[in-house]
NUMARKOL-323701 format. One record per residue (C-alpha): residue number from 1; y negated, x, z negated. Coordinates in steps of 0.2 Angstrom, whole numbers, padded with zeros to 4 digits. Layout:
<nodes>
- num/Y/X/Z
- NUM/Y/X/Z
...
</nodes>
This chain:
<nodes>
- num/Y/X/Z
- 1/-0510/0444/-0666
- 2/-0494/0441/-0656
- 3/-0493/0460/-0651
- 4/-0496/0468/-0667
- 5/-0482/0459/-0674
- 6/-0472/0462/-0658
- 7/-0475/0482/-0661
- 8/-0471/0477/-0681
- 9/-0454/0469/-0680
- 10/-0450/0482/-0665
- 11/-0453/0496/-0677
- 12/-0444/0486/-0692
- 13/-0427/0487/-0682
- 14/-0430/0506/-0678
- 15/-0433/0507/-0699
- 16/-0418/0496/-0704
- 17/-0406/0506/-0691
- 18/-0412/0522/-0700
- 19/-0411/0514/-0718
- 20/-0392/0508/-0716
- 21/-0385/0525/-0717
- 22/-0394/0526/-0735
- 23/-0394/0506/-0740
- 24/-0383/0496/-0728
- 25/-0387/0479/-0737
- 26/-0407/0481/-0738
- 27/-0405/0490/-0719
- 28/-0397/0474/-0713
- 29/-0409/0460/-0720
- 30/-0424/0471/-0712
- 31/-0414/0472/-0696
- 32/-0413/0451/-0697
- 33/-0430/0449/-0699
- 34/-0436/0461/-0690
- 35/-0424/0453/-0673
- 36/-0427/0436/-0677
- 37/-0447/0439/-0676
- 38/-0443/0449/-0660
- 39/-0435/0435/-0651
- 40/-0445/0421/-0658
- 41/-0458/0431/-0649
- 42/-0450/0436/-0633
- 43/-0443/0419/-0629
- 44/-0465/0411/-0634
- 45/-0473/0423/-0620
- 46/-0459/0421/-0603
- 47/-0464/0429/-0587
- 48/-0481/0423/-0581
- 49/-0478/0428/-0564
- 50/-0467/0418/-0549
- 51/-0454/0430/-0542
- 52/-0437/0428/-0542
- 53/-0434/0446/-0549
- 54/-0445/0445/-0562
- 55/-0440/0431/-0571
- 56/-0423/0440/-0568
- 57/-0429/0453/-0578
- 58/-0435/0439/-0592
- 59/-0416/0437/-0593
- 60/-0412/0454/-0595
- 61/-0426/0453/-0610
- 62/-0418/0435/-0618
- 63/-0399/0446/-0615
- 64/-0406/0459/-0625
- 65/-0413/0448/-0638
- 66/-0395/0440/-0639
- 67/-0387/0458/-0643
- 68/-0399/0463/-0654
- 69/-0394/0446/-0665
- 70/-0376/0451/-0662
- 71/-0381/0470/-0669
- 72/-0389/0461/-0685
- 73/-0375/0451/-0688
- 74/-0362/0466/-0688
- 75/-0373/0473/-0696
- 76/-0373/0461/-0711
- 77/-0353/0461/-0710
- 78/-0355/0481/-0710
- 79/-0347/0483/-0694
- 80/-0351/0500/-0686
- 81/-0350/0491/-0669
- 82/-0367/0484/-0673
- 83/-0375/0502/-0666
- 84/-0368/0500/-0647
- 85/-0375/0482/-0648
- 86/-0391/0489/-0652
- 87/-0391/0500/-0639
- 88/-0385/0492/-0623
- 89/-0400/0480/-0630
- 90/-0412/0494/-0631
- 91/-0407/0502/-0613
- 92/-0411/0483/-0607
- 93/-0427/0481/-0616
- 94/-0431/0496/-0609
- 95/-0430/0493/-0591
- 96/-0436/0476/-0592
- 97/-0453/0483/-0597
- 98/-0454/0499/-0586
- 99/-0449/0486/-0571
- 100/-0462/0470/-0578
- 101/-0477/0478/-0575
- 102/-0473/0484/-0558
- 103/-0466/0468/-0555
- 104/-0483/0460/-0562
- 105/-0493/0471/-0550
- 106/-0485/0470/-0534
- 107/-0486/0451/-0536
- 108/-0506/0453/-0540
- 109/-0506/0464/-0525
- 110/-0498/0452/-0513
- 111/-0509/0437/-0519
- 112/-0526/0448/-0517
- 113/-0518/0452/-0498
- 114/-0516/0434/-0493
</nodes>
């Protein structure tokens, strides 16, 4: 359940960022929503593994999740700024779950070797 609405609210702030150019007040109270349900969920499910890097990289998710609060509020004050928000967000979302996964793995490998 957690994941669909993870994937939902993730493609509710790609909606809203679309939407503002057309309907700036509708985009930005989709784009609220849509971040606070984002990091409601990120903060619920933290980095189940033990290294130092990749709890790191759970603070490189919770920063993102601050920006993406930041971009929503400029967004409400209809602030252009709100888009390089978003994406210094996006780039660290991004990395943060390319590098999780290898992260997770490397540490499952480790334990299987001991």
């Amino acid at each position: 359940m957690n994941d669909n609405l993870y994937k939902i609210s993730a493609i509710l702030i790609l909606v809203a960022a679309l939407l503002y150019f057309f309907f700036p007040t509708l985009a930005a109270w989709i784009m609220v929503f849509a971040v606070a349900t984002f990091i409601v969920l990120t903060a619920k499910n933290p980095y189940p593994g033990k290294s130092v890097r990749g709890k790191r990289l759970f603070g490189f998710q919770i920063f993102a999740c601050m920006l993406m609060a930041v971009a929503a509020y400029l967004m409400l004050r209809e602030r252009n700024e709100w888009v390089v928000a978003m994406l210094i967000a996006a780039f660290l979302q991004l990395y943060a779950a390319i590098i999780i996964p290898k992260e997770l793995e490397k540490e499952k490998n480790e334990t299987n070797n001991k």
